[in-house]
C-alpha positions in Angstrom: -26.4 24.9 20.0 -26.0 24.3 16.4 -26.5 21.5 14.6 -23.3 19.1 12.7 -24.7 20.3 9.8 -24.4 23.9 10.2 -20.8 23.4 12.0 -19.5 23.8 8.1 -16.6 20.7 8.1 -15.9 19.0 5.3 -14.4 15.4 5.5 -10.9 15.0 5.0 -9.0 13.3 2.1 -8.3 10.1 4.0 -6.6 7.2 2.1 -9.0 4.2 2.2 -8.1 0.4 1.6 -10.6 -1.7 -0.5 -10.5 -5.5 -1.0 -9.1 -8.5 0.7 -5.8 -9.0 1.2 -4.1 -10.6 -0.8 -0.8 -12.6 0.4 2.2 -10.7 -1.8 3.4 -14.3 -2.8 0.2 -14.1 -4.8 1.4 -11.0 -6.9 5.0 -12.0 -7.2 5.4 -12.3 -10.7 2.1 -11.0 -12.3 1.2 -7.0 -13.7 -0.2 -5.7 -10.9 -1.5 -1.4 -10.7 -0.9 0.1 -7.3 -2.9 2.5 -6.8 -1.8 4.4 -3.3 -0.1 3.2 -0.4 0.6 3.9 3.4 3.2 3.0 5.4 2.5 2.5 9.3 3.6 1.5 12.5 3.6 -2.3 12.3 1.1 -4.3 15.0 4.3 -7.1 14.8 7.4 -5.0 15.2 10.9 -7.0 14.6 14.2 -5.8 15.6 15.3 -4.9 12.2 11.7 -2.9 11.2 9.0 -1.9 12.9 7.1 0.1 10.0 4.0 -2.2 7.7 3.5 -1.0 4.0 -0.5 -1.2 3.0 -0.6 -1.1 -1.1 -3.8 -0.9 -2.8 -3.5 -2.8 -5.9 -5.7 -4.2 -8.6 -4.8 -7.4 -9.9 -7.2 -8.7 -13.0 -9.5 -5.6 -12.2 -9.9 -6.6 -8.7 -8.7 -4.8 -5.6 -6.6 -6.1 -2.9 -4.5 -5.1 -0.5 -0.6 -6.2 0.5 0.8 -6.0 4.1 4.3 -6.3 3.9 7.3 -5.6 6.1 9.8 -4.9 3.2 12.1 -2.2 3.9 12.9 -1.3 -0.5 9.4 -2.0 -1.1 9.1 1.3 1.4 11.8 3.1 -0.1 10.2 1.9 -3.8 6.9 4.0 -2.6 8.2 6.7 -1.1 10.7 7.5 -4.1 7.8 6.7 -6.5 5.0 8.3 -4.0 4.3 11.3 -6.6 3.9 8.4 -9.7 0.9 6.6 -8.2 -1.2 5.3 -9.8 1.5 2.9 -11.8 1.8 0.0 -13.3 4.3 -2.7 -11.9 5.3 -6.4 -11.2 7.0 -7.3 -7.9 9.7 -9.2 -8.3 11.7 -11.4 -5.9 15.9 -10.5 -6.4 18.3 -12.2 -4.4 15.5 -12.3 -0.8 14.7 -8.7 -1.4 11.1 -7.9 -3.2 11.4 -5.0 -6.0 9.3 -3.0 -8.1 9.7 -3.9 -12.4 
């Protein structure tokens, strides 16, 4: 039998969250980076969207993380998912939250 070691598997490039999170009320407004997101299936589904967006952001050097249920906030990242890391300020428009 050989060892783990020997078995020659490298670890895969897995996207990793660091921080707290952060409500996105916090950020509305303020210069935020994001850094990479995900978007997943969400653990409180709603009729109109069961998907969760997870951004990694830094805001004042720090790292934290937004949970958020917005459907152009999705479309933002996936559109921009080949830009990352960016510079941005969420923005609030008429009940929908936007990238500036």
């Amino acid at each position: 039998m050989k060892p783990f070691s020997q078995l020659n598997i490298k670890p895969r490039n897995v996207c990793t969250f660091v921080g707290d999170k952060i409500h996105i009320d916090k950020v509305i407004g303020k210069e935020i980076i994001a850094h990479h997101y995900e978007i997943k299936q969400s653990k409180f589904p709603t009729e109109t969207n069961d998907k969760c967006l997870y951004i990694q952001i830094e805001l004042k050097g720090e790292k934290r993380v937004i949970f958020t249920t917005s459907k152009y906030l999705m479309d933002l990242c996936e559109q921009a998912k080949d830009h990352f890391p960016f510079t941005t300020t969420i923005v609030k428009e008429e009940m929908t939250l936007l990238f500036k």
